[in-house]
Backbone bond lengths (Angstrom), bond angles and torsions (degrees), N, CA, C in turn:
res aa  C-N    CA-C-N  psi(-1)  N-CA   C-N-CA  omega(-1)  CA-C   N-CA-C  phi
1 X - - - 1.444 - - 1.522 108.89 -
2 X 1.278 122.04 142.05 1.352 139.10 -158.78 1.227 98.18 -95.10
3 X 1.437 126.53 127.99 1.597 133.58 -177.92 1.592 99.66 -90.62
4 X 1.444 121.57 111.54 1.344 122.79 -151.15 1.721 87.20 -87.29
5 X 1.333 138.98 -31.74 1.679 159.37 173.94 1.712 88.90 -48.81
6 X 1.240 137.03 -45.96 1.414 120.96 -163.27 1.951 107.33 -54.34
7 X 1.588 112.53 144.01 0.564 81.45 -168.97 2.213 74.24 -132.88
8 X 1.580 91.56 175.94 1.659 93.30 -150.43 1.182 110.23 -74.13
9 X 1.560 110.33 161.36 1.531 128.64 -152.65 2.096 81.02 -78.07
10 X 1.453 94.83 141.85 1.901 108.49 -161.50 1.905 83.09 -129.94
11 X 1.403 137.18 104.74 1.115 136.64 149.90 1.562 129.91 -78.80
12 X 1.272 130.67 154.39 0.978 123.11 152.04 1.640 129.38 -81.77
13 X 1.498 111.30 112.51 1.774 88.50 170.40 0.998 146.15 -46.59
14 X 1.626 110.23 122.21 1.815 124.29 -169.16 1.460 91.88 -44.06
15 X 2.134 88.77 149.18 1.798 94.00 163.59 1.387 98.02 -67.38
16 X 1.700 107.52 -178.65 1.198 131.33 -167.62 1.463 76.16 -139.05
17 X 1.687 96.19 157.52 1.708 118.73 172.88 1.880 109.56 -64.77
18 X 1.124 124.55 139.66 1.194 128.37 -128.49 2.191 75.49 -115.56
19 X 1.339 128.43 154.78 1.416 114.87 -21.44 1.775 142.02 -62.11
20 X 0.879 128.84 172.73 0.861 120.17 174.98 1.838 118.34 157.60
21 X 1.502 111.89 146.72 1.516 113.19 -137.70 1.602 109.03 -118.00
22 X 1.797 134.12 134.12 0.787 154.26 -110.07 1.375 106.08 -139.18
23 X 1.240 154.70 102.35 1.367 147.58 -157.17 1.611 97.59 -126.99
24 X 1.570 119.32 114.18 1.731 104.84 178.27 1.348 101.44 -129.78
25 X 1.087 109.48 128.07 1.655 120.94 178.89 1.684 94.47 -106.29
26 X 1.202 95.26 137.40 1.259 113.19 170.70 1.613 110.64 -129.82
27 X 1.257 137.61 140.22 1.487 152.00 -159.07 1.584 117.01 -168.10
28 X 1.074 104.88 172.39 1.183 122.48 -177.59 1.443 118.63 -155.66
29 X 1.099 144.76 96.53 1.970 152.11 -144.22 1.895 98.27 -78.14
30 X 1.108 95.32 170.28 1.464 118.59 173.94 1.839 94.54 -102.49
31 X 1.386 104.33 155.32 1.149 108.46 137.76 1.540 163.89 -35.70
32 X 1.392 108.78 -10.78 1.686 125.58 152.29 1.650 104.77 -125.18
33 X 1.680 72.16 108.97 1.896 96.33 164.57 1.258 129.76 -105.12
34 X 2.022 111.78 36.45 1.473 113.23 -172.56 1.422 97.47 -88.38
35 X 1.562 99.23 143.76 1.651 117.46 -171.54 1.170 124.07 98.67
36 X 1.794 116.29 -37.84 1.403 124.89 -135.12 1.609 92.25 -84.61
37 X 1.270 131.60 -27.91 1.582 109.91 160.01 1.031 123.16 -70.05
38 X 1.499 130.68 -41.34 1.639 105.29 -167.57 1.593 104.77 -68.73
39 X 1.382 119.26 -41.38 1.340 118.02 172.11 1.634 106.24 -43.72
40 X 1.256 142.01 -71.45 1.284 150.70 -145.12 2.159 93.77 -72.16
41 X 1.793 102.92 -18.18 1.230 85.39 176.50 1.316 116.17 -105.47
42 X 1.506 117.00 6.07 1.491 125.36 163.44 0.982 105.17 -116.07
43 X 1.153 160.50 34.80 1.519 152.04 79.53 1.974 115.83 -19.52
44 X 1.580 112.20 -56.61 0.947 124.52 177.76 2.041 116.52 -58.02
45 X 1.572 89.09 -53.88 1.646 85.57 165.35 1.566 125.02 -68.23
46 X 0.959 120.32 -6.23 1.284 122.88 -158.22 2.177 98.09 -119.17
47 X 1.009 113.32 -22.51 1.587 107.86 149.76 0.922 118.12 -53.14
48 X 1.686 114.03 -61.56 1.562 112.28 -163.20 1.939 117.43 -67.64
49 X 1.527 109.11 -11.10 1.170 90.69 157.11 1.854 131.34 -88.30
50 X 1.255 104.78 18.14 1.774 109.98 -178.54 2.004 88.25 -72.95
51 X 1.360 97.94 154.84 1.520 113.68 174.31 1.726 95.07 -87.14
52 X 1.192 113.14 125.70 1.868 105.62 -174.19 1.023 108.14 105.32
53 X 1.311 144.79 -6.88 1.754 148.78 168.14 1.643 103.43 -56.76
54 X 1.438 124.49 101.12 1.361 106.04 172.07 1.905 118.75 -98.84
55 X 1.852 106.22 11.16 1.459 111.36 166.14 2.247 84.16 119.75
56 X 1.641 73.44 172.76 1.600 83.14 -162.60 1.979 103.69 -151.65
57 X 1.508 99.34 127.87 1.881 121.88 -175.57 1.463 96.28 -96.59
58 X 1.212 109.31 128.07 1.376 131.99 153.04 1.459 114.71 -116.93
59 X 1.621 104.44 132.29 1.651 122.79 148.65 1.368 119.38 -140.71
60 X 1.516 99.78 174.61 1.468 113.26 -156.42 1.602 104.71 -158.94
61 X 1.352 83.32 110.59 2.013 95.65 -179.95 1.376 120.37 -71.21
62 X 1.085 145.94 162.48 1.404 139.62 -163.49 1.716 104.37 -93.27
63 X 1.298 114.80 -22.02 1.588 120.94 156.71 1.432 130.28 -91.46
64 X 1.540 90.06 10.73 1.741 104.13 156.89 1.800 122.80 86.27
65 X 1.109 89.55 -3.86 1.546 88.01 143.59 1.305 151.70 -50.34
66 X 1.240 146.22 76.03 1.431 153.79 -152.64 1.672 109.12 -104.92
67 X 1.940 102.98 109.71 1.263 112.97 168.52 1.811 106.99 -122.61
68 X 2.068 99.04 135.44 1.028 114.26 -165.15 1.464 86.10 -134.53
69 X 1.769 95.81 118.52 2.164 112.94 159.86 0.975 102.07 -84.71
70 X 1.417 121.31 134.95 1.207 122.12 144.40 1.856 111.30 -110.12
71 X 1.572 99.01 138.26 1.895 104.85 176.98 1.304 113.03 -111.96
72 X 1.014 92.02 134.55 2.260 117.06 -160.49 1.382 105.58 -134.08
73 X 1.404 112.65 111.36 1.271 90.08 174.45 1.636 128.40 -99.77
74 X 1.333 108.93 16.27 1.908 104.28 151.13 1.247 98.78 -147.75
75 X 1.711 121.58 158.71 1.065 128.47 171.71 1.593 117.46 -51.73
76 X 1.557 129.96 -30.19 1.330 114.42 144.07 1.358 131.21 -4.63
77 X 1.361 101.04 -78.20 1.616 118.49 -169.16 1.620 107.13 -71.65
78 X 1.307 109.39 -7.88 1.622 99.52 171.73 1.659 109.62 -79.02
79 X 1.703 108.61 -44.63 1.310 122.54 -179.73 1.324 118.62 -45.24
80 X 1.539 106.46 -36.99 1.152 116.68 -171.48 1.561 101.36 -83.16
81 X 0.932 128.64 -42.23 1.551 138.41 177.66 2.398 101.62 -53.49
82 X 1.388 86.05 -70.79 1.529 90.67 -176.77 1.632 120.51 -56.54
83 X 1.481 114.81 -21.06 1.506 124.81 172.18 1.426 114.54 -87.15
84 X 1.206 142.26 -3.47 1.545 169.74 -174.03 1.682 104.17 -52.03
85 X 1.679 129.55 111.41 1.454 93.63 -161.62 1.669 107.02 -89.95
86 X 1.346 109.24 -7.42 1.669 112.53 167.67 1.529 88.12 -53.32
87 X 1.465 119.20 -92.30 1.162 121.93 -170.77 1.338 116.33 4.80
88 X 1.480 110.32 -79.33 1.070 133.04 -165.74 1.633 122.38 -42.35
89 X 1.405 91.94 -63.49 1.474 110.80 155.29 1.559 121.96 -25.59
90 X 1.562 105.93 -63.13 1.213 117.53 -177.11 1.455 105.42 -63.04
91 X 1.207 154.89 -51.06 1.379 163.06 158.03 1.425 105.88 -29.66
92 X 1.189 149.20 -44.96 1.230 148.16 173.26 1.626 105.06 -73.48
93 X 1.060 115.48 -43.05 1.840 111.35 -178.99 1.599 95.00 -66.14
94 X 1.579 114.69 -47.57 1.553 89.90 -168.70 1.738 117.54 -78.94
95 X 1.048 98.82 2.23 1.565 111.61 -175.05 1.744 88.50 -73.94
96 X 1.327 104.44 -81.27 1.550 125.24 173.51 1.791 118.77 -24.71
97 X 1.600 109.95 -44.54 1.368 82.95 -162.03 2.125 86.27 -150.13
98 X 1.554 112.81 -6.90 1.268 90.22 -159.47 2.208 98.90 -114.59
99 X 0.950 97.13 -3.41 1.221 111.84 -168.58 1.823 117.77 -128.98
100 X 1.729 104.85 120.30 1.412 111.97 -164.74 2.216 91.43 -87.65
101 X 0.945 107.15 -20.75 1.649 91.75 -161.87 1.941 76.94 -176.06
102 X 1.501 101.35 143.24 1.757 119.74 171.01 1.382 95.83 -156.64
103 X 1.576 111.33 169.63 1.469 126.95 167.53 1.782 101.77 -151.33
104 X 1.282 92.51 154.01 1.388 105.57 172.25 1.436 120.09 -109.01
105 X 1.437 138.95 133.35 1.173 129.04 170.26 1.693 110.70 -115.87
106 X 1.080 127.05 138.85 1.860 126.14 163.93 1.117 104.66 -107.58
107 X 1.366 118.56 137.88 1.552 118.25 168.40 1.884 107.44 -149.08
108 X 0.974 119.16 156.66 1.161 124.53 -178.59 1.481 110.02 -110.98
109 X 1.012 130.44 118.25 1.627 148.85 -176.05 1.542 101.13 -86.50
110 X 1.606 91.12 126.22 1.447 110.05 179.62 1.546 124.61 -112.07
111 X 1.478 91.97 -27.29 1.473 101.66 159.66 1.397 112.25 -166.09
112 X 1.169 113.33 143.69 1.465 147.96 -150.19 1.700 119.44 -162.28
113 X 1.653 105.32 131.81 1.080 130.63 -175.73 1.515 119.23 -155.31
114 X 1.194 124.82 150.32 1.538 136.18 -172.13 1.580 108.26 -115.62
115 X 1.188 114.30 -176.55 1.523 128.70 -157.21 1.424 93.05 175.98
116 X 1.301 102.16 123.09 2.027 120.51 170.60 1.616 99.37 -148.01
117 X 1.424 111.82 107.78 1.603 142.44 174.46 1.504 102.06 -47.15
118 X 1.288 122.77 164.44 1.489 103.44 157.35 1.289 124.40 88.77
119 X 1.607 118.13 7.76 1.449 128.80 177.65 1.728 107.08 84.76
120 X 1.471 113.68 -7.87 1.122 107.81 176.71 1.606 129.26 -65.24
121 X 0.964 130.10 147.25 1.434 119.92 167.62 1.656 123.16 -119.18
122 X 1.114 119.14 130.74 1.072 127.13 -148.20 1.930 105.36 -115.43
């Protein structure tokens, strides 16, 4: 019998061979969140077509903190990501109406490695 409560297997994205560059927004929303998913889920489709997308971690604290990685592997592919005019678009609405306070960080990863429990190899 199928435990209908399970809820789905949530990974972290494997490192990638190092170098390679790290974009973390961290935020916290306002109180009207109309739009902000379908946008936040075509934002999401619309990364993975940049050339340099190496995949992207989301969490979310129960006091509402929201941190999102994104993995790039050259500052290229960020440019190309941050110059995007959906993108762009989308950055002014959340400025405007979906977001109380965010920050951006870039960093370049020098070394990196994964871990999967469970006989997995990562």
């Amino acid at each position: 019998m199928s435990d209908q409560w399970t809820e789905p297997v949530v990974a972290p994205v494997p490192a990638h061979e190092p170098p390679y560059y790290v974009v973390v927004f961290t935020s916290t929303r306002t109180g009207d969140q109309s739009g902000y998913g379908e946008t936040a889920e075509r934002m999401e489709e619309l990364v993975k077509g940049v050339p340099g997308f190496l995949g992207m971690d989301h969490a979310r604290t129960p006091g509402g903190l929201a941190i999102t990685v994104g993995y790039f592997r050259d500052a290229d592919a960020i440019e190309e990501w941050r110059a995007d005019v959906e993108h762009r678009a989308a950055q002014e609405r959340g400025r405007s109406e979906w977001y109380e306070r965010y920050s951006v960080r870039i960093a370049k990863v020098e070394r990196s490695h994964s871990f999967a429990g469970g006989g997995h190899e990562a």
